[in-house]
Every structure is written in structure tokens, then in C-alpha cells.
C-alpha positions as a printed Julia matrix, in Angstrom:
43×3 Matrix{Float64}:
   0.0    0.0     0.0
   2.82   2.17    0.66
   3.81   3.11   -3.24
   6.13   5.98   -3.91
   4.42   8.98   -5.57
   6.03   7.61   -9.0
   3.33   5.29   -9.42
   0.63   7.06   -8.61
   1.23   9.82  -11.4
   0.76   7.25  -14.45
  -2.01   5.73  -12.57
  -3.77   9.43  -12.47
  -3.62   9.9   -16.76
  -4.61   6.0   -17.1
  -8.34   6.88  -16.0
  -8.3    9.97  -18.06
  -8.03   8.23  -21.33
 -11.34   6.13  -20.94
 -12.86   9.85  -20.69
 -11.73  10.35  -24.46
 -13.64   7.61  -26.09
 -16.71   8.48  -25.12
 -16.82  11.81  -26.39
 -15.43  10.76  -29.88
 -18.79   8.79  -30.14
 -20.4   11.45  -28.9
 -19.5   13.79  -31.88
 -20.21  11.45  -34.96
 -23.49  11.73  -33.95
 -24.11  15.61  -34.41
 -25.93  15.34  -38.26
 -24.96  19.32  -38.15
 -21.73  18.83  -40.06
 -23.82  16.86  -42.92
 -25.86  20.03  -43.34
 -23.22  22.38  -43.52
 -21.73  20.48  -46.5
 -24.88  20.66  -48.25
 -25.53  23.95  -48.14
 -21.91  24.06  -50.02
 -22.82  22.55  -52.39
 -26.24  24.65  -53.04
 -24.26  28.14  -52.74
């Protein structure tokens, strides 16, 4: 239980980067971006 501080930085950033998946799913979902590229194409 006693681990030196060393350890406990990596283990900090480790949850962090199950945080980033979920909002990468989260954008593809958006249909704004589709819209924008067809009113491109109309102007």
C-alpha cells in the first residue's frame, strides 16, 4: 500500500483516457456537419 508517488502519477492519466472515447462517439453523432456540407454545395 505504501507506493512511492512515481506510481501514482501514471495511474492518475490511465483513468483519463477512458474519458476520451466516449466523447469521440459522442460527436459522430451531431448530423450538423452533414448540413453544412450541403448547403456548399447549393451556394
Amino acid at each position: 500500500m505504501v507506493v512511492p508517488y512515481g506510481r501514482a502519477r501514471p495511474a492518475a492519466p490511465a483513468p483519463a483516457v477512458p474519458e476520451q472515447p466516449p466523447a469521440v462517439v459522442e460527436q459522430p453523432p451531431p448530423p450538423e456537419e452533414p448540413k453544412v456540407v450541403e448547403s456548399g454545395y447549393r451556394s
